[in-house]
C-alpha positions as CSV (number, residue, x, y, z in Angstrom):
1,X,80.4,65.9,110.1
2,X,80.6,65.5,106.6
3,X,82.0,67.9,103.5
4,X,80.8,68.4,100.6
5,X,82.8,70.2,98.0
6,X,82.3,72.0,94.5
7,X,78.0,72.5,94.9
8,X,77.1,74.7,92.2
9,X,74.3,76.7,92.1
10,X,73.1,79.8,90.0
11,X,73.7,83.0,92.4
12,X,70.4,84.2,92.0
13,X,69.1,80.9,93.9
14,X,66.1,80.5,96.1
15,X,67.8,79.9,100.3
16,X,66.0,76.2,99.8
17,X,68.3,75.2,96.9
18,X,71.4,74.4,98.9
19,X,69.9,71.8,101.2
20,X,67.9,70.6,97.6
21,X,71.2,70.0,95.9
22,X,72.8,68.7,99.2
23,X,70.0,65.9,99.5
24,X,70.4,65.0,95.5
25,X,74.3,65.2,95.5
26,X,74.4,62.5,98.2
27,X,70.8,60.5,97.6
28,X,69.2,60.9,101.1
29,X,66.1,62.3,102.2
30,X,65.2,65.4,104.1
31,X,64.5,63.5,107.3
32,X,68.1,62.3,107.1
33,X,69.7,66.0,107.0
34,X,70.3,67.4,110.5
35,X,72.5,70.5,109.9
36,X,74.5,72.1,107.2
37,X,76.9,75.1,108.0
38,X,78.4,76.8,104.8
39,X,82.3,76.9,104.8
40,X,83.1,78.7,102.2
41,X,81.3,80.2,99.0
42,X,82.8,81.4,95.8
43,X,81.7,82.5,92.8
44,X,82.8,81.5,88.9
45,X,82.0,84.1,86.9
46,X,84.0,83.7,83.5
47,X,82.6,85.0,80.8
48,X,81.6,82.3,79.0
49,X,79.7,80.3,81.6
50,X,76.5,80.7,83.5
51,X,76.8,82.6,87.1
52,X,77.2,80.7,90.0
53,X,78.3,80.5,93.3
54,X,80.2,77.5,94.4
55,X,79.8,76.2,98.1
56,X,82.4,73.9,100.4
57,X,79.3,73.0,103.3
58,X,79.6,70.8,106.3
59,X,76.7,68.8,106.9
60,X,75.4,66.5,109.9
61,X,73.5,63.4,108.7
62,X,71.8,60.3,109.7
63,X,74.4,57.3,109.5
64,X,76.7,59.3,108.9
65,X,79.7,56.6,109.1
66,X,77.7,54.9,106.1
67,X,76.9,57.7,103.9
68,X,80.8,58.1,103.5
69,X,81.7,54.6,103.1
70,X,79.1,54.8,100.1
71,X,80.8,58.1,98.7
72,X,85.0,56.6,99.3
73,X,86.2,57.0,95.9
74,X,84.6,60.7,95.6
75,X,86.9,63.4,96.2
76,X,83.9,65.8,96.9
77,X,83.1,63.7,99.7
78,X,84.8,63.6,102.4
79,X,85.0,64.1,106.9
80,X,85.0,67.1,108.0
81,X,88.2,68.8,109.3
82,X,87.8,69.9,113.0
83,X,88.3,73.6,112.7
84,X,87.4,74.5,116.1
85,X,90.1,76.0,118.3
86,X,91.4,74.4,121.0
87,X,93.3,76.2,123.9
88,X,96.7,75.0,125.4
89,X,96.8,75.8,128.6
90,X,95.3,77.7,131.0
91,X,96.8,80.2,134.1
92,X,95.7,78.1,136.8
93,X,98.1,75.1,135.5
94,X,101.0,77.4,136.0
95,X,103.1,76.2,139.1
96,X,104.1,79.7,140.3
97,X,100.5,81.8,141.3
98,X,102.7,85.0,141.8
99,X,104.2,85.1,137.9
100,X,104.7,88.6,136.2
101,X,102.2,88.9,133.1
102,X,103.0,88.9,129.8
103,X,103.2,92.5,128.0
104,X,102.2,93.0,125.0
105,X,104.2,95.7,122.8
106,X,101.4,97.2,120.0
107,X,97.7,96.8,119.6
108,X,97.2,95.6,115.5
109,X,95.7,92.9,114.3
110,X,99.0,90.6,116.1
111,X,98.9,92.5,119.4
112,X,94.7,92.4,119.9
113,X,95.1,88.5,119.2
114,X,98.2,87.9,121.5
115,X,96.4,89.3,124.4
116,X,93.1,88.2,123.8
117,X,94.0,84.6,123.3
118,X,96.5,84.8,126.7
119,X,92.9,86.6,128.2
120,X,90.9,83.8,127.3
121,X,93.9,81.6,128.8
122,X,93.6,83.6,132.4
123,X,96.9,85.1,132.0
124,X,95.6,89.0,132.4
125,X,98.4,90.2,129.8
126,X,99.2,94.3,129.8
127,X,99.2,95.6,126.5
128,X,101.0,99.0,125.6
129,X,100.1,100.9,122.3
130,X,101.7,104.7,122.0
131,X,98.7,105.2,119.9
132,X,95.3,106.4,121.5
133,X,92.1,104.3,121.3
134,X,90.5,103.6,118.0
135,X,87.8,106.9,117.8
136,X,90.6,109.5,118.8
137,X,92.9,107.9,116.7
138,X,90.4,108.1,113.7
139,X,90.2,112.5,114.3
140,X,93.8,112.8,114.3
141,X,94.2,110.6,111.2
142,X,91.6,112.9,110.0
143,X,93.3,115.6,111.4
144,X,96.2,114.8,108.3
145,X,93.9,113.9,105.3
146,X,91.9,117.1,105.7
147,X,94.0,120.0,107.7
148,X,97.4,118.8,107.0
149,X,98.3,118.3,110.3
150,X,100.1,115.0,111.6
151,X,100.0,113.6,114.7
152,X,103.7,111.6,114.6
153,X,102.4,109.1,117.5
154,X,98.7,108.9,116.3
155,X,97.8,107.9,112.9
156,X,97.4,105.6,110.1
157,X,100.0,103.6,111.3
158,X,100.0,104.1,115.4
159,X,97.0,103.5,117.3
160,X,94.6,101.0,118.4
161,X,93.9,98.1,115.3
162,X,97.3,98.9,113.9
163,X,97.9,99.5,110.6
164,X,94.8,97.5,109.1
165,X,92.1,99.7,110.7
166,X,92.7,102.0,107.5
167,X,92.4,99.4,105.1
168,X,89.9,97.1,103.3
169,X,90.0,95.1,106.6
170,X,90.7,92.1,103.8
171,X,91.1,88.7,106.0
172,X,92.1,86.6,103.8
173,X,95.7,85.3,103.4
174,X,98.0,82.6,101.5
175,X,99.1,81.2,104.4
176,X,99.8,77.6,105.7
177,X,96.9,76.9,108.5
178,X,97.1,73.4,109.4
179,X,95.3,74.2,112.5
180,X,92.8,76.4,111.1
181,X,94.1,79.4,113.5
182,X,92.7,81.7,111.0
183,X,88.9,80.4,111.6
184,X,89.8,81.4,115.5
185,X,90.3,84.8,113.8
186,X,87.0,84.8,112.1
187,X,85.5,83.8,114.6
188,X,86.5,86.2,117.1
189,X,85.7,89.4,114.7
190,X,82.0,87.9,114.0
191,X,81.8,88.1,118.1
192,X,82.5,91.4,118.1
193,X,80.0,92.5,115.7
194,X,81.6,91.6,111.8
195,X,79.2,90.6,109.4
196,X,78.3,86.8,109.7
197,X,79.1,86.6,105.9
198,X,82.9,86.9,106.6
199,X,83.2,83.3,107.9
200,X,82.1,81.7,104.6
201,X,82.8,84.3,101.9
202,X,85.9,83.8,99.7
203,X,87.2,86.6,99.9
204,X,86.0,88.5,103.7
205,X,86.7,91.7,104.2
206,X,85.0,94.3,107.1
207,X,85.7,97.7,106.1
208,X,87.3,100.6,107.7
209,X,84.1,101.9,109.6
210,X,83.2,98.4,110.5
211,X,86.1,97.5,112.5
212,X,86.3,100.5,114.8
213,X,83.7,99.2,116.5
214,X,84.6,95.9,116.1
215,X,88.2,96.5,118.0
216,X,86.3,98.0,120.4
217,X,84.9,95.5,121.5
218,X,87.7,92.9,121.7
219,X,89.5,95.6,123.4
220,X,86.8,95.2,125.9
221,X,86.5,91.6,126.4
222,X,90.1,91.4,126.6
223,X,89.8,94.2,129.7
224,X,87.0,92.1,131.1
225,X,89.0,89.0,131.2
226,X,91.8,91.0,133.3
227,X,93.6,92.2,130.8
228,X,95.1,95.9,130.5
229,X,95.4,97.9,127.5
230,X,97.2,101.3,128.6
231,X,97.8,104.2,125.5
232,X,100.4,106.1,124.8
233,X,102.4,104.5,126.8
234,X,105.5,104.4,123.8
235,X,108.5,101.9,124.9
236,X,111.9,103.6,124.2
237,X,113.7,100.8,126.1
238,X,114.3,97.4,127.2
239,X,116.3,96.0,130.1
240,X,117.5,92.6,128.9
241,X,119.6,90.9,131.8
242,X,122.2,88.1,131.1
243,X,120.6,87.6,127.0
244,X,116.9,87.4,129.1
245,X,114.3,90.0,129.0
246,X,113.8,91.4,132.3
247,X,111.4,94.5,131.6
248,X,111.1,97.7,129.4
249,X,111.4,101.2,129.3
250,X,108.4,103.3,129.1
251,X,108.7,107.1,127.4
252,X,106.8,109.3,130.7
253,X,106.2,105.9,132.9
254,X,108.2,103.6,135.6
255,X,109.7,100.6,134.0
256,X,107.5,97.6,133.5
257,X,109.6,94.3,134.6
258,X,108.6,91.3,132.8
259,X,109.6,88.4,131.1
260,X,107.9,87.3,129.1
261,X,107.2,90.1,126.1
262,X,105.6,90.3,123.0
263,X,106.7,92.3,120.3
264,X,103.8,92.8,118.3
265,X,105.2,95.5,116.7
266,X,103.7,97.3,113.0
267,X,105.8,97.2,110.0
268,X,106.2,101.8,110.8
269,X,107.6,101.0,114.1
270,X,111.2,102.5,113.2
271,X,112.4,104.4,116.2
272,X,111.2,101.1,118.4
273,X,113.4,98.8,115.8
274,X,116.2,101.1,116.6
275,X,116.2,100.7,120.0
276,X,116.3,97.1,119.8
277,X,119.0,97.0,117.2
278,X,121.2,99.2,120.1
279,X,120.6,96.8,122.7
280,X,121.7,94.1,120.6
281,X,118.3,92.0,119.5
282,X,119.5,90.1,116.8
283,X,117.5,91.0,113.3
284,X,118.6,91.4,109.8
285,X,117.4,92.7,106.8
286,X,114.6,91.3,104.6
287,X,113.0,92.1,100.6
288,X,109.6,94.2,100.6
289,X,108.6,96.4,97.8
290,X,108.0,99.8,96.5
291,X,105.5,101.3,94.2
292,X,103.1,103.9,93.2
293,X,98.6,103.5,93.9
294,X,96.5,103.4,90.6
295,X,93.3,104.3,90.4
296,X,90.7,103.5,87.7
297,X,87.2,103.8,87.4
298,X,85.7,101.0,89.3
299,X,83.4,100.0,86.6
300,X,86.1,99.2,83.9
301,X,87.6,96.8,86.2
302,X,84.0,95.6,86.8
303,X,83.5,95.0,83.2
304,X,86.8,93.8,82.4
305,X,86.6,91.2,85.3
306,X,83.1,90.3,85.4
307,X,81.9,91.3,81.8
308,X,78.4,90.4,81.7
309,X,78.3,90.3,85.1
310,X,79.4,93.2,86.0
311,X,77.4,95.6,88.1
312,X,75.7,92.0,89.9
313,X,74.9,93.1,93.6
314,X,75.1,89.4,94.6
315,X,78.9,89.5,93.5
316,X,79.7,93.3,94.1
317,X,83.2,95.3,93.2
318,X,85.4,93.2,91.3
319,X,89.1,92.8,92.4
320,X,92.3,91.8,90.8
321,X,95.8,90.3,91.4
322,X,98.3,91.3,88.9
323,X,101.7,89.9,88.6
324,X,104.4,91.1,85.5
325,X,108.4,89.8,85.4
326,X,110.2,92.4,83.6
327,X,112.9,92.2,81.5
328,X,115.7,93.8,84.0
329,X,114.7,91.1,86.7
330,X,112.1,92.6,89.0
331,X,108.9,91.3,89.7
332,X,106.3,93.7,89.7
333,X,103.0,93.0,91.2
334,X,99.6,94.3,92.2
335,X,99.3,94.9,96.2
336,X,96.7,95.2,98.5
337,X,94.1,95.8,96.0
338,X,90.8,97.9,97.3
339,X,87.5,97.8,95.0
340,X,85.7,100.9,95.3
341,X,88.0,102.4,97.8
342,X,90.4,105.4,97.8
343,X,94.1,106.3,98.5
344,X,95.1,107.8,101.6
345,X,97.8,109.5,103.1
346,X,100.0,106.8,105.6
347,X,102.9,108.6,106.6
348,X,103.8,108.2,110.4
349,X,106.9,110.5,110.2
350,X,107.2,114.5,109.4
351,X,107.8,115.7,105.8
352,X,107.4,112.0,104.3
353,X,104.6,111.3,102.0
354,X,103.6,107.4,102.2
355,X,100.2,106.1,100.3
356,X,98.5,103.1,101.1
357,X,94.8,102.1,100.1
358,X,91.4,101.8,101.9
359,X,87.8,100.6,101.0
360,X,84.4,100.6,103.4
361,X,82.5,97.2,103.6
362,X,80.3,98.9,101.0
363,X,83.2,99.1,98.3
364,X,81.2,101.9,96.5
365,X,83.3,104.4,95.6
366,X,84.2,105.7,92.3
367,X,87.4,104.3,92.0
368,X,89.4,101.2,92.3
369,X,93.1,101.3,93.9
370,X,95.8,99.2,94.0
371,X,99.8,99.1,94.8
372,X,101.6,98.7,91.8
373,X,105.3,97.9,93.5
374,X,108.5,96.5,92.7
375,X,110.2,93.5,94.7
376,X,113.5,94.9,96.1
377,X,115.9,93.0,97.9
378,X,118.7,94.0,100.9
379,X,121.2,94.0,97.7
380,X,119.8,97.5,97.0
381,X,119.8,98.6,100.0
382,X,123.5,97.6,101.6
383,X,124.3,98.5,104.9
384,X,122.4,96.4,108.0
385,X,119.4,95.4,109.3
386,X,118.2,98.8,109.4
387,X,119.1,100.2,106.1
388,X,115.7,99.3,104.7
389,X,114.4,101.6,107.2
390,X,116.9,104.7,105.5
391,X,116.0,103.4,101.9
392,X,112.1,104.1,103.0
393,X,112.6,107.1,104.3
394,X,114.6,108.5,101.5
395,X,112.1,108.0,99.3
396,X,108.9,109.3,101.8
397,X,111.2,112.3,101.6
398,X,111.7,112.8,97.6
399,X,107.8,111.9,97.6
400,X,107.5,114.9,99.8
401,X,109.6,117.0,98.0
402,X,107.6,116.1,94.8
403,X,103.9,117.0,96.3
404,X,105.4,120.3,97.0
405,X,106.2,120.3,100.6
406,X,102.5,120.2,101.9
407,X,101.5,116.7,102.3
408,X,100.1,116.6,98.7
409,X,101.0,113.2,97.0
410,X,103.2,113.2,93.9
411,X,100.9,112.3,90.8
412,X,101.2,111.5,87.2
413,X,98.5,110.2,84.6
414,X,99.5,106.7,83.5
415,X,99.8,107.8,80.0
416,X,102.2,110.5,80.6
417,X,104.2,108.5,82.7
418,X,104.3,105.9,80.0
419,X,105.7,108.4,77.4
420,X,108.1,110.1,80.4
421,X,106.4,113.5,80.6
422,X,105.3,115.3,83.3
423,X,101.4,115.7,83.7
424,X,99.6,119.0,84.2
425,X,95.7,118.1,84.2
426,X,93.8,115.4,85.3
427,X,91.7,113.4,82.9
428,X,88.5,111.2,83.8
429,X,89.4,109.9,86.4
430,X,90.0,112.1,90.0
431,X,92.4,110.8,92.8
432,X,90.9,110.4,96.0
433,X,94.1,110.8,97.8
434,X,93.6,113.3,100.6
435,X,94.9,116.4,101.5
436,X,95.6,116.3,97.7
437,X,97.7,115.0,94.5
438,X,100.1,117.3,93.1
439,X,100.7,116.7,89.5
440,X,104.5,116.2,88.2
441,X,106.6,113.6,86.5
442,X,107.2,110.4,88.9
443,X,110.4,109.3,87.2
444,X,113.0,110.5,90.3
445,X,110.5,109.3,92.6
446,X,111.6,105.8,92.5
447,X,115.1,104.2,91.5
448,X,115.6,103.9,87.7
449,X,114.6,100.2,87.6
450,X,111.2,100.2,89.8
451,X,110.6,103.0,87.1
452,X,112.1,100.7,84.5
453,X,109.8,97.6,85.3
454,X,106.7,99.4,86.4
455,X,106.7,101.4,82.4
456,X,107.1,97.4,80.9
457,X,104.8,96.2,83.8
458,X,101.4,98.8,82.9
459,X,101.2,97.6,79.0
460,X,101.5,94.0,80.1
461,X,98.9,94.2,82.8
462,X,96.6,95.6,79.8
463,X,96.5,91.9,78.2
464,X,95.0,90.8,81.8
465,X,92.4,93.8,82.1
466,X,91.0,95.8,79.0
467,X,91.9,99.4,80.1
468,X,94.6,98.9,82.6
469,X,96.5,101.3,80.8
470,X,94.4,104.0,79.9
471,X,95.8,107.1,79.5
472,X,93.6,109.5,82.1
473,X,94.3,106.9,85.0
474,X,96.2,108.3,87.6
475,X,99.4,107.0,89.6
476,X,99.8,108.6,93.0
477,X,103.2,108.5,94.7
478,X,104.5,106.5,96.9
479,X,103.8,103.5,98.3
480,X,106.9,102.2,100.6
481,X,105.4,100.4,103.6
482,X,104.4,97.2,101.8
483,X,105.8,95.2,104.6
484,X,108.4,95.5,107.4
485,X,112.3,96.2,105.8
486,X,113.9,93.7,108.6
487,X,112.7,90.7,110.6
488,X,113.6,90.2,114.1
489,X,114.3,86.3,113.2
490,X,112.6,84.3,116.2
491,X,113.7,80.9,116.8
492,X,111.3,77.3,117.1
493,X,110.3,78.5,120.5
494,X,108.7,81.8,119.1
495,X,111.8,84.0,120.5
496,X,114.5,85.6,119.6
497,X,117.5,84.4,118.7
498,X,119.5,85.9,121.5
499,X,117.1,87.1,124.2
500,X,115.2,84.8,126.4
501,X,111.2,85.7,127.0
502,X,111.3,88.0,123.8
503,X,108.3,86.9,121.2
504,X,108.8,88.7,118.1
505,X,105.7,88.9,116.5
506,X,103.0,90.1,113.4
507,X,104.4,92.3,110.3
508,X,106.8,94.3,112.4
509,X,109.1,91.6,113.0
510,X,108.8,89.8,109.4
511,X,106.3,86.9,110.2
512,X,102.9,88.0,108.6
513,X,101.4,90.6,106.1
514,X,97.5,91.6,106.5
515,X,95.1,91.1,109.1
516,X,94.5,87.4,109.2
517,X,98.3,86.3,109.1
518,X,98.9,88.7,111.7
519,X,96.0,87.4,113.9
520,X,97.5,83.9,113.3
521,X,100.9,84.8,114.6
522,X,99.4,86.8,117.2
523,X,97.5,83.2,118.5
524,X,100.6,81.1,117.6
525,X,102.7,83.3,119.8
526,X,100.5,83.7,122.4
527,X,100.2,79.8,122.6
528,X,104.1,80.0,123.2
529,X,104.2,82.1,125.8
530,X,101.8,80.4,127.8
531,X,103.9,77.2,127.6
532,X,106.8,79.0,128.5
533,X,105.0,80.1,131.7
534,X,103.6,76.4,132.4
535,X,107.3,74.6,131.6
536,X,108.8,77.2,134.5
C-alpha cells in the first residue's frame, strides 16, 4: 500500500473529497483507486488560517510499484508501514503440554492486554484483580462521590479497567512504537465496541461510560479463549524459591503456584508494593508529580484555543498542554487534561483526599479540568524505594485535614491563591468535584516550592491561554497519583532484576502512564512471557 501524507481539506467537506484530492495529489484516475483507509486525521485550526482537517491515508492502487517510483523524491509519498500485529508464538509450540499458566496480578489497561494477548496465544492465563467487575465497581465508586462512603478495595483506583476506567479514556501517548503495538490496542477496543473514529482521530479518546462496556467485553473474549479472571481475590504474598517465582499468596484463598507472573500492578497498589519490597524484589524510587485540578469554563478554553472556531461540532472541546519552568527549578506542567469533564474524588485509602479528572466521550460539561503539578524528584523525598509512597500519603492526609474531615476536597479560587488568601465564596465558575469542595487557603497543602512554582506557573500559562488566570477559577486539592512513586526495574527479558518468572509491568511498576502505554507494555510483556514458556 501506499501513504499519502499532509491532504488538506476544509472540515466541512463533502465524504467524496478525500478520494478527489487523493486521485489529483497523485494524477491517476478513479479506476486506478482500489482502497483507501484513513490513518490518522488532524485538524489546523490557528487563527489565522482557514479550517481544515489534515489526513495521513493508506491507499491501494493500480501499479502500485510505479506510481511510487514516479513520486521518489516526495516526502508525502511514500510505502506504507505494516502496522498489523503479528503474534510470537503460540501454546501448542511449547514443548511441555502440562505447564502452569501465567497469572496475571491486576486487571487495568496492562493487565486486560497481558492476558488477552497470552489468550489469543492459547496460553489460558488466570488473572486476579481485588477489585470487583467493572458495573459493581462503578456503585461503590459512586458509593464515595455521593454518600461519602469508600470502599478501600473497590474504587477509582481498584477494580476491573484499572485506574483509566474513570478517566477521559485518552489513548494516545508519546511513546516509542516501532512495532505499532499501540494500533493492536486500537484495534482491540474498536472490537469491543469503541467508536470506529478512535483508530484514525488524533487525539482518541472513549469516555468513562463507553468503556465499561467496552472492558466487558474483552473480559469476555479473554474468558472464552480459556482465560480466567477471578475478583477479589487480593495477593498479600509471594513465594519466590531460590530468586525464582514459584507462586503467590492469596488474602481468603489457597496459594496459586506459578511461574511465570505478571505484575500488572496500578500506580495505588501500595500495600502490594510493600509486600514485595519485604520479600526482597528489587525496586527503587522514581520522580512523579504533585499538584492541584483547575477548572475553567470550557468555553474560554474553546475560544482561547480555537477562536473563531470555537464551538465547531466537527472539532469539539478544545484541549491544552501547558508546560512553565520556574524560577526555583521545578517544572510545572499541565496533566491529564479533560475537556468538558469534571474532577472526582480518587482516593483508594481512608481519610486521604486524592483528585484526579474525568470526561464522557461527549466532553460536554461545563467545565474544563486539568492537573496542574509540580515534577518532584526522590531528593525530596529521602528514605527508599517506598518513601514516595509516605510522601503521597502525607499529603492525601493534610488534603483531608483541609476538606474538613468528610471527603470534601480542599479548594481555593485561583485569584485568592495568587494573592495568598484564603477563599470563602465561589465565583463563576462551580467545581464539579463530588462529595464537595471545601473552601480554604491551599498554601500548607503542598511543600513551599510546588506552592512556589505553581503561583509563578498560573500568570505564565495566561500568555499561552487568554483567561488562564482568571480570578473566579477554582483550584481543587490534591492531585498526588500522577504516576507510580517507585519502579520495580525489570531487566531486557521483561523481569526483574532478582527474581526469575517475575514481569513487572504497566504504571505500577514505572514502565507506562495512560491507557495506550499501558496496553503496549501489557502486549510487550505478554510477548515475553510466552517466549519464556517456548525456550523451557
Amino acid at each position: 500500500m501506499i501513504r499519502i501524507t499532509e491532504l488538506r481539506l476544509p472540515i466541512s467537506h463533502a465524504p467524496e473529497a478525500l478520494d478527489e484530492a487523493i486521485l489529483k495529489r497523485l494524477n491517476i484516475q478513479a479506476q486506478d483507486l482500489i482502497r483507501v483507509d484513513v490513518f490518522k486525521r488532524s485538524y489546523d485550526a490557528r487563527k489565522n488560517v482557514a479550517l481544515a482537517f489534515i489526513y495521513t491515508v493508506d491507499l491501494s492502487v493500480k501499479d502500485e510499484e510505479k506510481l511510487l517510483k514516479q513520486f521518489a523524491s516526495d516526502i508525502h509519498v511514500r510505502p506504507s508501514p505494516d502496522t498489523s500485529y503479528h503474534f510470537v508464538v503460540n501454546a501448542s509450540q511449547v514443548k511441555s503440554a502440562s505447564f502452569e499458566r501465567p497469572v496475571i496480578i491486576g486487571f487495568g489497561p496492562c493487565g486486560i492486554f497481558a492476558a488477552l494477548v497470552l489468550a489469543q496465544m492459547g496460553f489460558k492465563p488466570i488473572v486476579l484483580e481485588r477489585g470487583k467487575p467493572v458495573r459493581e465497581r462503578t456503585q461503590d465508586t459512586w458509593g464515595l462521590w455521593r454518600k461519602n462512603i469508600l470502599n478501600p478495595e473497590s474504587n477509582v483506583q481498584f477494580g476491573e479497567g484499572g485506574a483509566g476506567t474513570f478517566s477521559d479514556g485518552k489513548l494516545w501517548s508519546q511513546i516509542k512504537d516501532p512495532k505499532f503495538y499501540g494500533r493492536k490496542v486500537i484495534a482491540e477496543f474498536i472490537k469491543a465496541g469503541a467508536p470506529e473514529e478512535i483508530r484514525y482521530v488524533a487525539k482518541p479518546h472513549i469516555g468513562t461510560f463507553r468503556l465499561v462496556g467496552v472492558v466487558e467485553r474483552m473480559r469476555q473474549e479473554i474468558i472464552e479463549l480459556g482465560g480466567e479472571i477471578r475478583f477479589s481475590q487480593k495477593v498479600i504474598g509471594f513465594d519466590i524459591q531460590n530468586d525464582q517465582i514459584a507462586g503467590v499468596k492469596i488474602e481468603g484463598h489457597p496459594d496459586l503456584p506459578a511461574n511465570h507472573v505478571v505484575l500488572a500492578l496500578g500506580h495505588s497498589a501500595r500495600d502490594t508494593f510493600e509486600v514485595l519490597h519485604a520479600a526482597g524484589v528489587y525496586m527503587e524510587a522514581k520522580p512523579f508529580s504533585v499538584g492541584f485540578r483547575i477548572e475553567h469554563p470550557q468555553s474560554l478554553i474553546d475560544k482561547a484555543r480555537l477562536g473563531p472556531h470555537a464551538g465547531n461540532e466537527l472539532i469539539g472541546a478544545a484541549d491544552y498542554k501547558l508546560v512553565h519552568h520556574a524560577k526555583n527549578g521545578r517544572a510545572v506542567y499541565s496533566f491529564c487534561m479533560c475537556p468538558g469533564g469534571t474532577v472526582v474524588a480518587a482516593t483508594s485509602e481512608p481519610n486521604r483526599v486524592v483528585t484526579n479528572g474525568m470526561s464522557q466521550y461527549s466532553r460536554n460539561e461545563r467545565n474544563a479540568n486539568a492537573g496542574i503539578v509540580v515534577g518532584i524528584t526522590p531528593e525530596d523525598y529521602p528514605g527508599g524505594p517506598l518513601a514516595g509512597i509516605e510522601f503521597q500519603r502525607a499529603l492525601e492526609s493534610k488534603a483531608y485535614e483541609l476538606g474538613g474531615s468528610t471527603y470534601e476536597a480542599p479548594g481555593q479560587l485561583v485569584g485568592d491563591f495568587l494573592a495568598g488568601k484564603a477563599s470563602t465564596d465561589f465565583g463563576s465558575v462551580m467545581p464539579s468535584y463530588k462529595p464537595g469542595v471545601h473552601l480554604t487557603d491551599l498554601a500548607d497543602a503542598l511543600p513551599a516550592y510546588a506552592i512556589e512554582a505553581i503561583r509563578e506557573a498560573i500568570p505564565a500559562f495566561e500568555k499561552q491561554i487568554k483567561g488562564f488566570s482568571m480570578k473566579d477559577a477554582v483550584l481543587t486539592g490534591i492531585e498526588t497519583r500522577t504516576s507510580s512513586p517507585l519502579r520495580i526495574t525489570r531487566g531486557a527479558n521483561f523481569q526483574s532484576l532478582n527474581v526469575k518468572g517475575l514481569y513487572p509491568a504497566g504504571e505500577g511498576a514505572g514502565y507506562a502512564g495512560g491507557i495506550l502505554s499501558a496496553g503496549v507494555d501489557g502486549i510487550k510483556v505478554a510477548e515475553a512471557v510466552a517466549l519464556d514458556y517456548l525456550s523451557q
